[in-house]
TIDO-690547 format. One line per field, with one value per residue (C-alpha): residue number from 1; chain; x, y, z; residue in one letter. Coordinates in Angstrom, 2 decimals, decimal comma. Example, Ala and Ser with C-alpha at 12.3 -4.5 7.8 and 13.67 -1.06 7.14 Angstrom:
<votors>
drendren = 1; 2
torlo = A; A
X = 12,30; 13,67
Y = -4,50; -1,06
Z = 7,80; 7,14
doza = A; S
</votors>
This chain:
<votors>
drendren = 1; 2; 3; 4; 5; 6; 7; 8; 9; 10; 11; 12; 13; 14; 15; 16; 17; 18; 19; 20; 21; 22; 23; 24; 25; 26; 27; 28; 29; 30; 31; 32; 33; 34; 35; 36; 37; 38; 39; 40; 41; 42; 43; 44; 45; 46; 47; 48; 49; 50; 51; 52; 53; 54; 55; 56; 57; 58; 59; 60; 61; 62; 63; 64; 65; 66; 67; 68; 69; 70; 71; 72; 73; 74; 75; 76; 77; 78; 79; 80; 81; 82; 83; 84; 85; 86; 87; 88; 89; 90; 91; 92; 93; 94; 95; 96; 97; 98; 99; 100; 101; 102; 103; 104; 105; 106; 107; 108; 109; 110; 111; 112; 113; 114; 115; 116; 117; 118; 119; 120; 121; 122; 123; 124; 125; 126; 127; 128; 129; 130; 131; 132; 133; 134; 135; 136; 137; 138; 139; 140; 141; 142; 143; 144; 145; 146; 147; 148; 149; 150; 151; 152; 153; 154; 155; 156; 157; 158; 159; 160; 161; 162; 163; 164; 165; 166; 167; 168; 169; 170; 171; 172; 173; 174; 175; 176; 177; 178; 179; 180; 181; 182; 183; 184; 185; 186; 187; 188; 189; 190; 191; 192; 193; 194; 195; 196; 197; 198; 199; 200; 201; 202; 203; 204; 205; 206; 207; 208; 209; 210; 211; 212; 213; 214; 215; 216; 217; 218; 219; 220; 221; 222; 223; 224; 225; 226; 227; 228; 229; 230; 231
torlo = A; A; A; A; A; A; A; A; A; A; A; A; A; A; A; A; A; A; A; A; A; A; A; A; A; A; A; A; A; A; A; A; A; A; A; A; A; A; A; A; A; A; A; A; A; A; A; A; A; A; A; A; A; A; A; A; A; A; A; A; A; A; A; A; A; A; A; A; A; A; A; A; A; A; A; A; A; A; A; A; A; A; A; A; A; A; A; A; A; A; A; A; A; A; A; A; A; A; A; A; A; A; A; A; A; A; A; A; A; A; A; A; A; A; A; A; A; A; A; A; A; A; A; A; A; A; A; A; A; A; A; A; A; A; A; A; A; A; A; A; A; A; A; A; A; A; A; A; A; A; A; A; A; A; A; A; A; A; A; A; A; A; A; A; A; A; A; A; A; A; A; A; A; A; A; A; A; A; A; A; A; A; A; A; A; A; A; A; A; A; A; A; A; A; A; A; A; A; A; A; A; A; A; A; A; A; A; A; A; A; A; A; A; A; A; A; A; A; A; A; A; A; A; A; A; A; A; A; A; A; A
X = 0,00; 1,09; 0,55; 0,98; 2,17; 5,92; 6,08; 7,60; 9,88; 8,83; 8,43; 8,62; 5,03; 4,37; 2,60; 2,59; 2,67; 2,46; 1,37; 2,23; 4,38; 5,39; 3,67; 4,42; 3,97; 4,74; 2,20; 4,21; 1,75; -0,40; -0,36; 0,51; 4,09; 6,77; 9,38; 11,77; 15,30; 14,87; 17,67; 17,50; 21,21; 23,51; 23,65; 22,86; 23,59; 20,65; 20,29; 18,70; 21,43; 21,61; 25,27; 24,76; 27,23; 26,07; 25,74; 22,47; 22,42; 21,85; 19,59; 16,90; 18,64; 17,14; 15,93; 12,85; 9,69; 8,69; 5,04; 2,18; -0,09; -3,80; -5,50; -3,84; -2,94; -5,88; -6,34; -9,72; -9,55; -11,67; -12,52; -12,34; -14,23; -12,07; -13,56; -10,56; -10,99; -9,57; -6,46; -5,04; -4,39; -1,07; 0,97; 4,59; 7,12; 10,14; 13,44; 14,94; 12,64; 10,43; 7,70; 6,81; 5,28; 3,78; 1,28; -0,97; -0,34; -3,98; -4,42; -7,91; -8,97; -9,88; -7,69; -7,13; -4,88; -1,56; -1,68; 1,97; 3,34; 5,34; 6,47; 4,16; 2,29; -0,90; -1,72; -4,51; -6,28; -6,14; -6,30; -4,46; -1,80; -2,67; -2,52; -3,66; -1,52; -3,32; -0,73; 1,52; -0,70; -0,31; -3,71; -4,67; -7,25; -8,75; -9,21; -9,34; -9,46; -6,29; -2,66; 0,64; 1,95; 5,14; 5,03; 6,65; 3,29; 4,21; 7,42; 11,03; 11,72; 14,84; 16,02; 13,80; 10,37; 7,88; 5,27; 2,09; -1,68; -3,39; -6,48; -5,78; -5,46; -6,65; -5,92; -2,95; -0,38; 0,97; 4,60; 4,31; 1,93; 3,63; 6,00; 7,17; 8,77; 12,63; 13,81; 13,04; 12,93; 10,02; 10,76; 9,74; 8,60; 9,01; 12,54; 13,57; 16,91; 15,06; 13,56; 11,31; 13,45; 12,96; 14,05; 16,12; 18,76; 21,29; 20,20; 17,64; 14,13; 11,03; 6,75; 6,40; 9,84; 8,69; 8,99; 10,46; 12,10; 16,25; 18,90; 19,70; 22,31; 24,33; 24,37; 22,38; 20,80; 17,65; 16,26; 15,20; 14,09; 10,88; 8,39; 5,03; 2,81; -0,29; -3,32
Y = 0,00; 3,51; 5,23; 7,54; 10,19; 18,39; 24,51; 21,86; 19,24; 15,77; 13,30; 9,60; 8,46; 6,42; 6,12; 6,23; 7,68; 7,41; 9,80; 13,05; 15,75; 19,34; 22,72; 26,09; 27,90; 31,42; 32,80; 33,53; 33,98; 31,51; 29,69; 27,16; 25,97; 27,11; 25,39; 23,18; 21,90; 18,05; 17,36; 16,30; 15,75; 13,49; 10,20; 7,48; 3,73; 2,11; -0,30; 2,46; 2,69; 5,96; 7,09; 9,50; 12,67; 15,71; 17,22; 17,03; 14,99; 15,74; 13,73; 10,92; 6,96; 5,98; 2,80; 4,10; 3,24; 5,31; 5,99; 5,32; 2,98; 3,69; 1,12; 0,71; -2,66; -5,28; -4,56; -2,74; 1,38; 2,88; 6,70; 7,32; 9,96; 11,53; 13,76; 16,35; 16,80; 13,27; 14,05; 17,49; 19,25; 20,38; 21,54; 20,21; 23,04; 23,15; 23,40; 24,82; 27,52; 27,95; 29,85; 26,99; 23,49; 20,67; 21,44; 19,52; 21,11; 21,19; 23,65; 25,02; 23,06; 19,24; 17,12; 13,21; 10,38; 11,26; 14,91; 15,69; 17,40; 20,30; 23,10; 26,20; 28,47; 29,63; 32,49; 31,31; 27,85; 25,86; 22,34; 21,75; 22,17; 20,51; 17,23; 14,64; 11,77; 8,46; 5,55; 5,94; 7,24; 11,02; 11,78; 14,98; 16,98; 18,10; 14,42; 12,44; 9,15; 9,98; 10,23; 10,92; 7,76; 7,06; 7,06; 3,97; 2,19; -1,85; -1,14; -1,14; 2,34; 4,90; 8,09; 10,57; 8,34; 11,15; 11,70; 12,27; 11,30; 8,32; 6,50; 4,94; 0,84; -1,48; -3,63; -0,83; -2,83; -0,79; 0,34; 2,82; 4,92; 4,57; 6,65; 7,14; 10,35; 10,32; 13,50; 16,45; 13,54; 11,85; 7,81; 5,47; 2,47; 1,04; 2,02; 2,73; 4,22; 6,98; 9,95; 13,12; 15,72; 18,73; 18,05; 21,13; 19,67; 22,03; 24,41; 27,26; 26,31; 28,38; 27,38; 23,90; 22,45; 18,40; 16,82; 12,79; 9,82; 10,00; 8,61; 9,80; 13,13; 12,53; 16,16; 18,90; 19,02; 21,40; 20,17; 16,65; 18,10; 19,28; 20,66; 20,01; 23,02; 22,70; 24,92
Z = 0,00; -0,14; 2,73; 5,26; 4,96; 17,33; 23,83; 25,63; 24,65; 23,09; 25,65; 25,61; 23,86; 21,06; 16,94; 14,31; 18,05; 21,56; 24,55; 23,84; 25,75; 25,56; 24,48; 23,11; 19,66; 17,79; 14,86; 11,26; 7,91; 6,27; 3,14; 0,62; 0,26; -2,19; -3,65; -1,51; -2,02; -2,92; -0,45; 3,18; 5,67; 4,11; 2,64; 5,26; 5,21; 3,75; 6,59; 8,54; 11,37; 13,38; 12,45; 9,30; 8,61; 10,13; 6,44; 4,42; 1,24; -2,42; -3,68; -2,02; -2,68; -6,50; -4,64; -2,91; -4,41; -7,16; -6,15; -3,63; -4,70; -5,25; -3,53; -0,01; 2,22; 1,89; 5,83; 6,54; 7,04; 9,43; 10,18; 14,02; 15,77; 18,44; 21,74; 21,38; 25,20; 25,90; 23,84; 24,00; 20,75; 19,85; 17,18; 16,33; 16,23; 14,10; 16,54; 12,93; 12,53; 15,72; 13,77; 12,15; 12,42; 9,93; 8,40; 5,75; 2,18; 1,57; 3,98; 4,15; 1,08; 1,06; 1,79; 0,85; 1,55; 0,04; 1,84; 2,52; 5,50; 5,60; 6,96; 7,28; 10,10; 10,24; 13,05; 15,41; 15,45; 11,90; 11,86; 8,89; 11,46; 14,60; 16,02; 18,40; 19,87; 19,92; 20,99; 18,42; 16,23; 15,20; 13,98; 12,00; 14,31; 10,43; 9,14; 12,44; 10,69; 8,79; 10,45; 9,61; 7,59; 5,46; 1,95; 1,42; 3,59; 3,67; 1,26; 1,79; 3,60; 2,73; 3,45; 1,63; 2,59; 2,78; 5,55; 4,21; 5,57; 5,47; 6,57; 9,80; 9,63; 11,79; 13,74; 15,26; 13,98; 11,35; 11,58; 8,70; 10,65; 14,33; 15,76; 19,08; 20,93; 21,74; 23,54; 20,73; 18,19; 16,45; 15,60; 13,08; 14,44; 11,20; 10,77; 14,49; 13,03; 11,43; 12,27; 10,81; 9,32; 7,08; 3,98; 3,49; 6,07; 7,06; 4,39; 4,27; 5,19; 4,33; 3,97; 2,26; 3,58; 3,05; 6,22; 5,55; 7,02; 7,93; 9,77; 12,99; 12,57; 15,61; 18,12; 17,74; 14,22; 14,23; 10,88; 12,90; 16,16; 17,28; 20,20; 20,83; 21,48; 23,51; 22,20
doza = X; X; X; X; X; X; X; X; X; X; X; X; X; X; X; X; X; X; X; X; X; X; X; X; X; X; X; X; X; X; X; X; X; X; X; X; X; X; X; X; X; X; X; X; X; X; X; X; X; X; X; X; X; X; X; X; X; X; X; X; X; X; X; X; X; X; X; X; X; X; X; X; X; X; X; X; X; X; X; X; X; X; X; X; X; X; X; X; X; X; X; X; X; X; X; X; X; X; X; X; X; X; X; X; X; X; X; X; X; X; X; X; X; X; X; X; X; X; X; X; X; X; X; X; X; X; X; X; X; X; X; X; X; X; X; X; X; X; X; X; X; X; X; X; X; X; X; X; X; X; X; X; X; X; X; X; X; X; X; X; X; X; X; X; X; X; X; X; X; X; X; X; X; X; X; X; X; X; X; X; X; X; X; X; X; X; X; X; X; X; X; X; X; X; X; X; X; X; X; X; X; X; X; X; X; X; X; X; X; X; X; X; X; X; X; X; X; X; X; X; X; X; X; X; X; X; X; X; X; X; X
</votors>
């Protein structure tokens, strides 16, 4: 299937997620994204280990999958209806550029399985850009029976795997949609050496940065960390 596709600090949950921490949040203008670099930190041993040079890489590995598929994993989808008040809302705040946080590209417009996430800010409340933690689900508080999900779904994984949303799956195990929180990191379940970065690495970030799956830069590396921001 192709599927899928953070004031204080990101505590120890789950998910695609589990129980969320932190809080915070600054307001920076709305709207869509703009053009990104296609490049991410630097190229990472395929077997997903968490050693990678602290420098972003030039291109994403030519062995990732070259599309999501249309029809999704044979398991059932379901929509879930979710009482925000028994899971806080937050958003998740770029450590790279603080006035920013992921945000669905379809912004105020309909969105759709295949939504990717990126980097953007909207002033106020806008759930294109905030989030509930469910396990290790990270659910969309716009589409509640959608979450954030790797591109790659049941495929082989790779640096440059894009986060996106998805219908939820059932039953919960799913790695491509289950992450869990590591300090100021956000962790693939499905590859546990991998976290969500910006794509722009160590470079200049601006609205509609792609967020997606890479190795672990070892030390501080703002492009992979993040804070979750209460509303």
């Amino acid at each position: 299937m192709g599927n899928c596709c953070c004031g204080k600090t990101l505590a120890a949950p789950a998910s695609d997620r589990s129980a969320a921490p932190a809080s915070g949040l600054s307001a920076v203008p709305a709207s869509g994204p703009s053009a990104v670099p296609a490049s991410g930190p630097s190229v990472a041993p395929s077997s997903g280990s968490s050693a990678v040079p602290a420098s972003r890489p030039s291109a994403v590995p030519a062995s990732r999958p070259s599309a999501v598929s249309a029809s999704g994993p044979s398991t059932p989808i379901i929509n879930v209806e979710l009482n925000s008040l028994e899971s806080p809302i937050f958003r998740i705040v770029s450590k790279k550029v603080p006035g920013k946080c992921i945000h669905l590209e379809s912004g105020g417009g309909a969105s759709r399985n295949g939504d990717k996430c990126h980097l953007d800010i909207v002033p106020g409340r806008y759930p294109a850009q905030e989030w509930m933690m469910d396990g290790k689900l990270i659910k969309s508080v716009k589409m509640p029976g959608k979450c954030i999900h790797l591109e790659s779904g049941d495929g082989a994984s790779y640096n440059g795997d894009k986060c996106h949303l998805w219908d939820i799956i059932q039953p919960g195990g799913w790695p491509a949609q289950e992450w869990t929180m590591d300090g100021n990191l956000i962790r693939s379940v499905k590859m546990p050496g991998k976290f969500i970065h910006l794509e722009s690495g160590g470079g200049a970030s601006r609205n509609g940065d792609k967020c997606h799956l890479w190795d672990i830069v070892p030390g501080r590396y703002p492009a992979q960390e993040w804070t979750l921001e209460y509303l």
